[in-house]
C-alpha positions in Angstrom: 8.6 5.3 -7.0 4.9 5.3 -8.6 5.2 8.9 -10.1 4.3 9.7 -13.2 6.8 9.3 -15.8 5.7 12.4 -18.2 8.9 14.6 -16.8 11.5 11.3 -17.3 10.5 11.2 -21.0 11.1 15.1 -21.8 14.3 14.8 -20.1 15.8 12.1 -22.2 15.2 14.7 -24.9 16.6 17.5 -24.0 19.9 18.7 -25.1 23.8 17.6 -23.1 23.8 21.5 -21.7 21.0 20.7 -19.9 22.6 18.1 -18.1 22.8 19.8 -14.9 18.9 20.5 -14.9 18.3 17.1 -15.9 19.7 15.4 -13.5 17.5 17.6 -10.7 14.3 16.1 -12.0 12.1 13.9 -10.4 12.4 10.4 -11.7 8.8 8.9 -12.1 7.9 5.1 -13.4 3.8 5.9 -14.1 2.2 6.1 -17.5 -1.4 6.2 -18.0 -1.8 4.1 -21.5 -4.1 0.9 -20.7 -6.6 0.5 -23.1 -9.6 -1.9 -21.2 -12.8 -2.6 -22.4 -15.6 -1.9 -20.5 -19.2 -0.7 -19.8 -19.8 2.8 -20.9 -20.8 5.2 -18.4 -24.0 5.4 -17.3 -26.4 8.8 -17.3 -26.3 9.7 -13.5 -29.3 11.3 -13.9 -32.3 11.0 -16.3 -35.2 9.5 -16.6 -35.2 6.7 -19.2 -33.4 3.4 -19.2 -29.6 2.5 -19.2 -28.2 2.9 -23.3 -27.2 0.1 -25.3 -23.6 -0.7 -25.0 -21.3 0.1 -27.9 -18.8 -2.9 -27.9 -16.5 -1.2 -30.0 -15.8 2.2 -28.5 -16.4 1.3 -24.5 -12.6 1.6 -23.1 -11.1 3.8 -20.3 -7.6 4.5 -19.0 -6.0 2.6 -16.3 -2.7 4.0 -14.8 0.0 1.1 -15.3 3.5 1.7 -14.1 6.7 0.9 -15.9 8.2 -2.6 -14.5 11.5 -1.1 -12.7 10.1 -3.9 -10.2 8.6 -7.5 -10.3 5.8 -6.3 -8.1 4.9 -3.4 -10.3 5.0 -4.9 -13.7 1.3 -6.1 -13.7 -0.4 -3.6 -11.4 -3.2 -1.7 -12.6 -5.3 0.9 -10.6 -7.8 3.0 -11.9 -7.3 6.9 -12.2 -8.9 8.7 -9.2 -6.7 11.9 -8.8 -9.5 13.9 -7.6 -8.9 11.8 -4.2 -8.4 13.6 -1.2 -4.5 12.6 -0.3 -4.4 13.7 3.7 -6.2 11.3 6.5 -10.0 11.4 7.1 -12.3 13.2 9.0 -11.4 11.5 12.3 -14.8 12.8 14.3 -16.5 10.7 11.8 -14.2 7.8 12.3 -13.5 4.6 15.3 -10.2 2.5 15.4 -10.9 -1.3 13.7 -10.1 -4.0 16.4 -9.2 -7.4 16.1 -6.6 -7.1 13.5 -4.3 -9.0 15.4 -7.0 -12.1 15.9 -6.1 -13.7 12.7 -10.0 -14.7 12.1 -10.0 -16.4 15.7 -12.4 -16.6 18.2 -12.3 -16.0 21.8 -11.1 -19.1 22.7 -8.3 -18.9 20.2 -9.9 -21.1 17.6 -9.6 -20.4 13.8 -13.3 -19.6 12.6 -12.5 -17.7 9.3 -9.6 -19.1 7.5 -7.2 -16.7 5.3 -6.8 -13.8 7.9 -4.3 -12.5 9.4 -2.0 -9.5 9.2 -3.6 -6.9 7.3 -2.6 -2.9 7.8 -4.4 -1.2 10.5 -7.7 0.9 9.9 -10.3 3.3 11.1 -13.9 2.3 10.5 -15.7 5.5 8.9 -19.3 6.2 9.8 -21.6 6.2 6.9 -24.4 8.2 6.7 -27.4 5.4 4.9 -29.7 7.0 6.3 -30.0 10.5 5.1 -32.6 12.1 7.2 -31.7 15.5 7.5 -33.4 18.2 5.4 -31.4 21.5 3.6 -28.2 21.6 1.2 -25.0 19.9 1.6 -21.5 21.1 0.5 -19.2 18.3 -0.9 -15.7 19.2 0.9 -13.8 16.4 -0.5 -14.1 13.0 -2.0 -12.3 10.3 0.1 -11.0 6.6 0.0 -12.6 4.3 2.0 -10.2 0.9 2.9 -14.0 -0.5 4.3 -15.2 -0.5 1.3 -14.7 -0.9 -2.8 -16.7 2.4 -3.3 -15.5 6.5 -2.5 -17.5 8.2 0.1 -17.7 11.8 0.1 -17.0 14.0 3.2 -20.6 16.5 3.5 -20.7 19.6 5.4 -24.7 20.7 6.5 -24.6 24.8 5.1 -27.4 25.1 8.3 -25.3 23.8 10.9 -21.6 23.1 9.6 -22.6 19.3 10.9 -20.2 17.1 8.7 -21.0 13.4 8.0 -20.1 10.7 5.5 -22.1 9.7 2.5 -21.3 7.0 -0.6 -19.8 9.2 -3.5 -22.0 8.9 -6.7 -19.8 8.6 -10.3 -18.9 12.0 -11.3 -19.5 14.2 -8.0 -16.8 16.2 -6.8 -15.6 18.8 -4.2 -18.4 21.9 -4.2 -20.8 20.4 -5.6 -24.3 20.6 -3.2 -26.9 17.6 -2.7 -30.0 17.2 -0.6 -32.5 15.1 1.1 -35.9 15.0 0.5 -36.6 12.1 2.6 -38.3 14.6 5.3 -40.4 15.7 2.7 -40.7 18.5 0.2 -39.0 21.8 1.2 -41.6 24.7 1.2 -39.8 27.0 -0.7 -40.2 24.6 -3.1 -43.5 23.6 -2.8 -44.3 27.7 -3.1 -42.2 27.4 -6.3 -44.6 25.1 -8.1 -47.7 27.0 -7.2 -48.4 25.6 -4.0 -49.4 22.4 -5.1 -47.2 19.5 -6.6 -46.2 18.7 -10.2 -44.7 15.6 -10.7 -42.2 16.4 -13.6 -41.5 19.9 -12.1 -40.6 18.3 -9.2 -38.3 15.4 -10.4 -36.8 18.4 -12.6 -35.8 20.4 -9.6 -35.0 17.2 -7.5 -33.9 14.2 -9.0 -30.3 15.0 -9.5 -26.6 13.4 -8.8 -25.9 12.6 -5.2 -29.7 13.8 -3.8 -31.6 11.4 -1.8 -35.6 11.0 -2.1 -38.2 8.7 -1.3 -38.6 6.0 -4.1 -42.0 7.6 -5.2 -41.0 10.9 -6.2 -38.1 9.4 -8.6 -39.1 9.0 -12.1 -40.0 5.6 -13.5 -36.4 5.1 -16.0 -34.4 6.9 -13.3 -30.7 5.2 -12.5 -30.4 4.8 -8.6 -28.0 3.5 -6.4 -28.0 3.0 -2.1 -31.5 1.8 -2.3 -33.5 1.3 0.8 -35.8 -1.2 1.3 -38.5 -0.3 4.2 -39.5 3.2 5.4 -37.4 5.0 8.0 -34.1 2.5 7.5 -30.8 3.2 5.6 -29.6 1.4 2.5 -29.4 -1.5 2.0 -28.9 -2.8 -2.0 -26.0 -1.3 -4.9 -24.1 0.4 -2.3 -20.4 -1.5 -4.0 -18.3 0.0 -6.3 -20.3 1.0 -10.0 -23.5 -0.4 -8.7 -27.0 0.8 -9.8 -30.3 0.1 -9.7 -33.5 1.0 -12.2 -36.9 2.7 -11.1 -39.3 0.0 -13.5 -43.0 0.5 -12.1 -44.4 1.6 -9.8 -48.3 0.1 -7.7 -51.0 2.7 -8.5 -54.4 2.7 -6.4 -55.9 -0.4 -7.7 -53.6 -2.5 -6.7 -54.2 -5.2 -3.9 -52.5 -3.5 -1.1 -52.7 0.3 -2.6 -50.4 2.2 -3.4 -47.3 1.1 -1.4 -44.4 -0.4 -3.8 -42.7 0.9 -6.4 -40.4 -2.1 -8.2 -37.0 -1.9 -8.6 -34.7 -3.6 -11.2 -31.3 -4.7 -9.4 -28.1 -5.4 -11.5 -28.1 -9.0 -11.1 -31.7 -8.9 -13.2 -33.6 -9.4 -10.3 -37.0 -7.4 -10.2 -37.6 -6.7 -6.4 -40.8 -5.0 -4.9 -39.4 -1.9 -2.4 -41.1 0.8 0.0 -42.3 3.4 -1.9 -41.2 5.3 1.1 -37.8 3.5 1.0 -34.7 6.0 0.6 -32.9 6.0 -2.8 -29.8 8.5 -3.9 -29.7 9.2 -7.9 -27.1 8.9 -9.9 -24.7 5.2 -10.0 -21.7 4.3 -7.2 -18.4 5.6 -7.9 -15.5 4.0 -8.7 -17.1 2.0 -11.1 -13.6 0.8 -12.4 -13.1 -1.5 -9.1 -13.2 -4.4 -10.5 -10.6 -3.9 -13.1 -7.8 -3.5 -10.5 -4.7 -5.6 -10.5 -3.0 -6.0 -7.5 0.1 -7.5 -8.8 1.9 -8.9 -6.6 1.2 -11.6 -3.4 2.3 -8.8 -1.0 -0.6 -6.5 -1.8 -3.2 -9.1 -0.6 -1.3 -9.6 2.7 -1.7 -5.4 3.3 -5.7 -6.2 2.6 -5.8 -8.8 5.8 -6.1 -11.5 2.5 -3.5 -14.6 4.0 -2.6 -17.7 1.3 -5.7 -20.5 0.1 -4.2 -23.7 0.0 -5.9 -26.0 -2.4 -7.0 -29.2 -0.7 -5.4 -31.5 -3.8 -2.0 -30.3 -2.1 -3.0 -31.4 1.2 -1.9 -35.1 3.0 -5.1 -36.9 3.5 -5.3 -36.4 7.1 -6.0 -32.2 6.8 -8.6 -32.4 3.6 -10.6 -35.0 2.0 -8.9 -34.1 -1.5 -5.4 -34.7 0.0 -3.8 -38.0 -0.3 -2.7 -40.5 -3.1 0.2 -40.4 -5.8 0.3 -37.3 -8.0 -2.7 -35.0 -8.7 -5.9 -37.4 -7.6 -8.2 -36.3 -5.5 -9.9 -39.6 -5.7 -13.4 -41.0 -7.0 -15.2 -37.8 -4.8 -17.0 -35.1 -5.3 -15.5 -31.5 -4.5 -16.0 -30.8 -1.0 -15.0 -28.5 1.9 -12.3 -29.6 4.4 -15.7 -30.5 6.4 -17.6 -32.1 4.0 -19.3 -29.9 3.0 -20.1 -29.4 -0.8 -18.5 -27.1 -2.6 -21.0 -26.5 -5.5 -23.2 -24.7 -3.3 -23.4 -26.9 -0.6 -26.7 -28.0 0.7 -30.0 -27.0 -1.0 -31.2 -25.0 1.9 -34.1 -22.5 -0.4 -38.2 -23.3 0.4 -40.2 -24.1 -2.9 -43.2 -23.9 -1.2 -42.3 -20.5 0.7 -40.6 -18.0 -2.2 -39.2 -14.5 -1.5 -42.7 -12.2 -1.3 -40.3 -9.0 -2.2 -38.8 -10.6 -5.3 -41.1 -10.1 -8.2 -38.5 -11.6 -10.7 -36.3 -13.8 -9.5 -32.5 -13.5 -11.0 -31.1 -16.0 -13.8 -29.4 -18.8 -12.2 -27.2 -21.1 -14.0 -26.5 -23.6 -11.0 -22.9 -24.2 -12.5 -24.1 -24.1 -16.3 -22.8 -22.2 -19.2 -25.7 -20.0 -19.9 -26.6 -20.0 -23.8 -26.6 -17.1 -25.4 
């Protein structure tokens, strides 16, 4: 039913004694005509800061399907046909269990509400880490129902070792990425004259889908699956379209040497990293996510998503909202069905003990409407 509908429209044109040939093709409800307006793709590799956006010229196709159906007259999904369309790697992968819990405990107690009869899954194992030296072959570029970002199936040219990475925006099947994080190959140390050039070696080096230590990427560069200490995976902009910006980096005079290189997250936060901490170049793929439409109710129940009652519907006894004639939830401020508030409940953050790793702290509104 979700086919594209390019082979339906030249049909309709053709000729009555083509009838017979007509009626053999496949009928397909999919057009791909959905202007959206949107970010403009970043550089995955380079070394100066994310461009200016141009409000007027940053849209992208999303496929939309013709409404033969309720449930299909508002979906949207993004246009990934270079997906690979059989199962995964299943080596690589472990069964999900507790599907059928519903978000309860062992003793049969809800503990997250708004589980509950999702399709079953495999867990894939993700490679964050990216230790291991020498080229890698991209086989194929998978979906991942664990998460909103593609992950791309590697093969090791050395060994034939296969393992799981996140997919960066724009890498596809055959193309070959590396890590550095062992240290600098000696082939290509010998091609640099046996001693190191910075800009040589972010040429040769800093490109889509390779991963390197935080101080041999170029102040400017755009990174995502950032690390945070030396010798653990990766930890920050590993979701769908995410990146990260090299800003600074701590030269020998400062207090504590030369250990930190500062990182500028997307939320605007300015965060002090490893400069052994593991970074891959290039931004997150899929970065159309978060322009998705379901479109219909049944959709969230395959994602393991059940209904949110509001607590204004409730009788009095099941939410402190419920209660009283027509649409009053009374003289109270909005809480949880616990009392909890819902604005952010408690204020739970030290003043007197601040994030040391957060050099710039994000923009918070606390509920506000920022001025622009």
């Amino acid at each position: 039913m979700l086919q594209p509908r390019i082979l339906l429209q030249q049909s309709q044109n053709t000729s009555c004694r083509y009838l017979s040939i007509r009626q053999n093709l496949t009928r397909s409800y999919a057009t791909v005509a959905q202007p959206v307006k949107v970010e403009p793709p970043l550089p995955t590799t380079g070394f100066a800061p994310p461009p200016a956006l141009d409000e007027v010229n940053a849209t992208f196709m999303m496929r939309t399907y013709k409404p033969r159906t309720p449930g299909v007259r508002h979906l949207r999904r993004p246009i990934n046909d270079h997906l690979w369309k059989g199962r995964p790697f299943l080596p690589l992968t472990f069964a999900k269990k507790g599907h059928g819990k519903g978000g309860r405990n062992n003793s049969g107690r809800v503990t997250i509400r708004h589980r509950g009869g999702g399709h079953k899954r495999r867990i894939r194992t993700v490679d964050f880490l990216r230790m291991v030296p020498g080229p890698h072959t991209v086989e194929r570029i998978e979906h991942d129902p664990g998460r909103s970002a593609h992950i791309a199936l590697l093969n090791e040219e050395a060994t034939g070792r296969k393992s799981y990475i996140v997919a960066a925006e724009g890498m596809r099947a055959g193309d070959v990425v590396q890590s550095y994080r062992a240290g600098i190959p000696k082939d290509l140390l010998d091609s640099m004259g046996g001693f190191v050039d910075p800009g040589v070696l972010a040429a040769k080096t800093a490109w889509r889908g390779n991963c390197l230590p935080l101080h041999m990427i170029p102040i400017g560069t755009i990174i995502y699956n950032v690390g945070s200490t030396r010798g653990k995976g990766a930890v920050f902009c590993r979701s769908a379209g995410t990146h990260a910006v090299v800003i600074s980096k701590d030269d020998e005079g400062t207090k504590g040497g030369n250990k930190y290189v500062n990182v500028r997250l997307q939320s605007g936060e300015i965060r002090k990293v490893s400069r052994d901490a593991c970074a891959t170049i290039g931004v997150a793929s899929n970065p159309n996510y978060q322009h998705r439409q379901l479109g219909k109710a049944g959709r969230k129940r395959w994602l393991n998503i059940r209904p949110t009652v509001r607590g204004l519907a409730m009788n009095a006894a099941d939410h402190p909202h419920g209660g009283g004639r027509g649409k009053s939830k009374g003289n109270v401020n909005p809480v949880s069905p616990w009392g909890m508030p819902a604005k952010g409940g408690y204020k739970t953050r030290k003043v007197r003990k601040p994030n040391k790793w957060v050099v710039t702290a994000r923009e918070r509104n606390h509920g506000k409407r920022r001025v622009k």
